[in-house]
N, C-alpha and C positions, 0 to 999 in steps of 0.2 A: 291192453295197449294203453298207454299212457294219454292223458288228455291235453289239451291244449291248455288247461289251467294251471300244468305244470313245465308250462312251455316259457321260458326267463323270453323268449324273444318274443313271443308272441306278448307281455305284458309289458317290455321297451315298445312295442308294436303300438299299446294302446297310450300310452304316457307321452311318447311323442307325437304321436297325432293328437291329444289333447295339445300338448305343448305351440305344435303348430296350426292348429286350427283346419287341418284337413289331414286326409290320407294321404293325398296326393303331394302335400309337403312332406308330411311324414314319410313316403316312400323314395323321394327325393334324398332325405340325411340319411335313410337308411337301405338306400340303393335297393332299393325291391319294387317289382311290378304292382301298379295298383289293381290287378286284379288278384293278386296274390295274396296281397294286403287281405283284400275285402272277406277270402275266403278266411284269411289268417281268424281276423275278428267276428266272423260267424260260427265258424267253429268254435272261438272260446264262448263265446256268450251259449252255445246248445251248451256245453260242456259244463256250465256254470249256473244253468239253468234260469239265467233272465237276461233280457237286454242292456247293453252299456249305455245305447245311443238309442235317443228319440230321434226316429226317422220323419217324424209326422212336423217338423218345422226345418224354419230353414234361417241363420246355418243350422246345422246336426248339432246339437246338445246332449250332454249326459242327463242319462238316466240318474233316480236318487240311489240305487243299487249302482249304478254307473259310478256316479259321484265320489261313496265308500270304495270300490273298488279302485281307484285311478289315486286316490289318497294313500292308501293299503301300494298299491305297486308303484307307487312314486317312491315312498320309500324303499324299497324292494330293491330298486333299480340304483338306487343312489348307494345305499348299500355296496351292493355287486361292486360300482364304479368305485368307491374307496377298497371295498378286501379286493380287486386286482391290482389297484395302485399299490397298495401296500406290498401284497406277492412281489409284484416284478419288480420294485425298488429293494425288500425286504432279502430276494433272491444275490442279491451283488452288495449288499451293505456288511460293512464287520463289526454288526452290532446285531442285536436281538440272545435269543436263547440257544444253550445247548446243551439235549439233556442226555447224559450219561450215568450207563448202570454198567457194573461191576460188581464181585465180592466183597460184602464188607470189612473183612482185614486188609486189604489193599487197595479197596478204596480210601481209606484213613490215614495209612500210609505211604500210598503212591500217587495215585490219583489226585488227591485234595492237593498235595503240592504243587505238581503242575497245572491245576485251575490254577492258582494264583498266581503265578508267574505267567501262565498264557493273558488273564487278567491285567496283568501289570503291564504288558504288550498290548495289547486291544483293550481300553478300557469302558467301551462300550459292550463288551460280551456279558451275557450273562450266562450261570450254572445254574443246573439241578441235578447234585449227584444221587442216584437213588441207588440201591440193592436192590443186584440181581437177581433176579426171580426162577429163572429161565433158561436153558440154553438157546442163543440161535437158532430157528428164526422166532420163537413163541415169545423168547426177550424183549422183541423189541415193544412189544405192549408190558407195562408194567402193572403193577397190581392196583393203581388205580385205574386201571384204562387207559390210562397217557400214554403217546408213543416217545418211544426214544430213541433217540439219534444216533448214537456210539454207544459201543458193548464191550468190553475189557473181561475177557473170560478165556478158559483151556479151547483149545482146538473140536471142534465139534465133529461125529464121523460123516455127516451125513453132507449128500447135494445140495447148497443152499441158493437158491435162486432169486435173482434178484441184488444179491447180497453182496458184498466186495469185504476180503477179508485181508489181510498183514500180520505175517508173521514176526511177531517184534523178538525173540528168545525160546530158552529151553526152561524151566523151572524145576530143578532136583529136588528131590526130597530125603532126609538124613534122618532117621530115626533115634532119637534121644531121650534123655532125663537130665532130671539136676541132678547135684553129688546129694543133698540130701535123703533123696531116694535111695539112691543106691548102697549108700552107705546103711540105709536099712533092712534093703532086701536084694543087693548084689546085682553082680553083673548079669543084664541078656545078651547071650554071645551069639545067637543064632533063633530062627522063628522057632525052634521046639522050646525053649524055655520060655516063649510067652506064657507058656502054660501053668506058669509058675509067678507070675507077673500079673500086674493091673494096667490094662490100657488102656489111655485115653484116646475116645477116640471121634470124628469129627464127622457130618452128616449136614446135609443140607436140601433142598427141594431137588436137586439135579445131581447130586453127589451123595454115596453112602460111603459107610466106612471100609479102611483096606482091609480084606478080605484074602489077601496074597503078599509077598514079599518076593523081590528077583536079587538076583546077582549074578556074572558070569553067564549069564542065559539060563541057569537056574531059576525054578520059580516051586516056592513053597509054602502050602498054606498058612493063614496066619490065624491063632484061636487064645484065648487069653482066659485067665480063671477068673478074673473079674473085669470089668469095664464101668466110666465114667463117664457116658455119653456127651455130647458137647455140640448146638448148634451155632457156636459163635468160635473163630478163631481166637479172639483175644482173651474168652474167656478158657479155652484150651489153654492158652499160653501162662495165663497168671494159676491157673489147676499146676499146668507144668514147673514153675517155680516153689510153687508149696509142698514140691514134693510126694504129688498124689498117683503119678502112675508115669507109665511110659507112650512115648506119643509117635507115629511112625507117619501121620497126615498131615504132620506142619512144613509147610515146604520152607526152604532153606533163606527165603527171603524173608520169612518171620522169625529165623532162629539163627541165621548168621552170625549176627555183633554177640548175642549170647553165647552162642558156639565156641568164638575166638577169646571171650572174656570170661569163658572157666564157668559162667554159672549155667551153664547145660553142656551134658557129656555126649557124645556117640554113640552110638549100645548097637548090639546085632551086628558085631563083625563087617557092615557093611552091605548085609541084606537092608533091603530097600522098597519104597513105594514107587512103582515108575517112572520116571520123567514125563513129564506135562510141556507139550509144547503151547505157547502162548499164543494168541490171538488179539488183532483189533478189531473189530467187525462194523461195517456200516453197509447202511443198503442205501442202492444205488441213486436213488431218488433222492436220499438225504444230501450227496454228493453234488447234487446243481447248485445248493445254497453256498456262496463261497465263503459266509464263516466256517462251518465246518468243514470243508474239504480242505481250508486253510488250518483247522484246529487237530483234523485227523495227519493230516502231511507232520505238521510240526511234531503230533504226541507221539505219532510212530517212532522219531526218529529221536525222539528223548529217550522212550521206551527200551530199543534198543541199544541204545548208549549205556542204559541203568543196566541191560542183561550181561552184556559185554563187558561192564566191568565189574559183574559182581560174579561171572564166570572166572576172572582172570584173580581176584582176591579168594573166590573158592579153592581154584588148583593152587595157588600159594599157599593156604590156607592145610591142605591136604585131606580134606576132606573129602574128596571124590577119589 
């Protein structure tokens, strides 16, 4: 059971009756019976194993153990009294921090632009965008230990509790090459002629590589004669312009504008890695603070605006 040494109220207890020079004033500011009191600070002093208070004069005096202790819990208490003031002001202010994880290819490219623009709006806020580690809910601790506020990641299968999520989009993926490639070792028209082909292909702590390809509600496996492993999007994507393999894990947000501008082709007839529906996630808790539930309201609804019309440039586009 826990002792009275670790009781915050029980050391406000003794700090204000030094303060006021009795219990009984003491029990007055902090509306408690003085007999309650008295048991309050006999218990911490067994618990603590010496006396606070020299009973043997009069008025009552600290002990030299007394003395160190009420110095020690003056601070203590002072403490406390600034981190609540700060919480419950900190709670309603649109300033302080907020730390968001995401993938690193979309953090670089999605994410860091609307910091600065929510920035430019609030310029009290601050960021810390990190890499996501994790899915939901193990995310929200980061790989330093730090918690984190907002998670920008795929749809998670599982019950998450506690947790408040937003669907901002769908995220397609288009399986491609450059013409350089191609022109060297031709067309992949369908998942059997992987087998014939190098593919690049992309892995992460929460994510392995596609291992399948669907179309039409077809779904067939996918196996390749060589492969070019790749834990970084962007470093997938510059493999992909050089001409080093074929890539069926880059979703269509990183291969779009190259798509439309000839220097990456479409390959596999149209087999495909699934669609990924997207996610905002925050837990609930994070959501009192009104910067964020101010910064998630806003990003969702950027978010979905960036899906919407990069859905409506895709089907123009004719790619889907």
């Amino acid at each position: 059971m826990m002792g009275r040494e670790m009781d915050l109220n029980a050391w406000r207890l003794l700090v204000t009756t030094v303060k006021t020079g009795s219990v009984n004033a003491a029990c007055d500011q902090l509306n408690m019976e003085p007999s309650t009191a008295s048991r309050v600070i006999k218990a911490l002093e067994r618990d603590l194993g010496f006396e606070l208070f020299s009973r043997n004069t009069r008025p009552v005096t600290l002990t030299t153990m007394g003395k160190i202790a009420y110095d020690q819990a003056l601070r203590l208490i002072e403490d406390h009294t600034r981190m609540m003031a700060k919480l419950r002001t900190d709670i309603n202010e649109m300033s302080g921090m907020i730390r968001v994880a995401t993938y690193g290819g979309i953090g670089a490219l999605e994410v860091a632009p609307l910091m600065v623009k929510f920035q430019q709006i609030y310029p009290d806020i601050e960021f810390d965008l990190v890499e996501l580690m994790a899915p939901p809910p193990a995310g929200f601790i980061d790989s330093e230990g730090k918690n984190v506020d907002v998670i920008l990641s795929y749809q998670v299968s599982e019950e998450l509790s506690g947790v408040q999520g937003w669907y901002v989009g769908d995220m397609p993926f288009v399986a491609c090459a450059s013409p350089v490639y191609l022109r060297r070792h031709g067309m992949p028209r369908d998942p059997d002629d992987c087998l014939r082909h190098i593919g690049l292909t992309y892995s992460s702590a929460f994510r392995s590589p596609a291992d399948f390809l669907v179309k039409d509600g077809q779904r067939l496996p996918l196996k390749w004669k060589n492969t070019i492993a790749f834990h970084s999007v962007l470093a997938l994507k510059n493999a992909l312009f050089l001409g080093a393999g074929v890539a069926v894990d880059m979703s269509l947000y990183h291969t779009f504008k190259e798509l439309v501008e000839g220097k990456l082709e479409p390959v596999l007839g149209g087999w495909h890695v699934p669609t990924k529906e997207c996610f905002t996630y925050v837990q609930e808790d994070s959501l009192q603070c009104r910067r964020i539930a101010t910064f998630v309201e806003w990003l969702v609804e950027r978010q979905r605006e960036t899906f919407s019309k990069l859905k409506q440039e895709i089907a123009a586009a004719g790619f889907l």
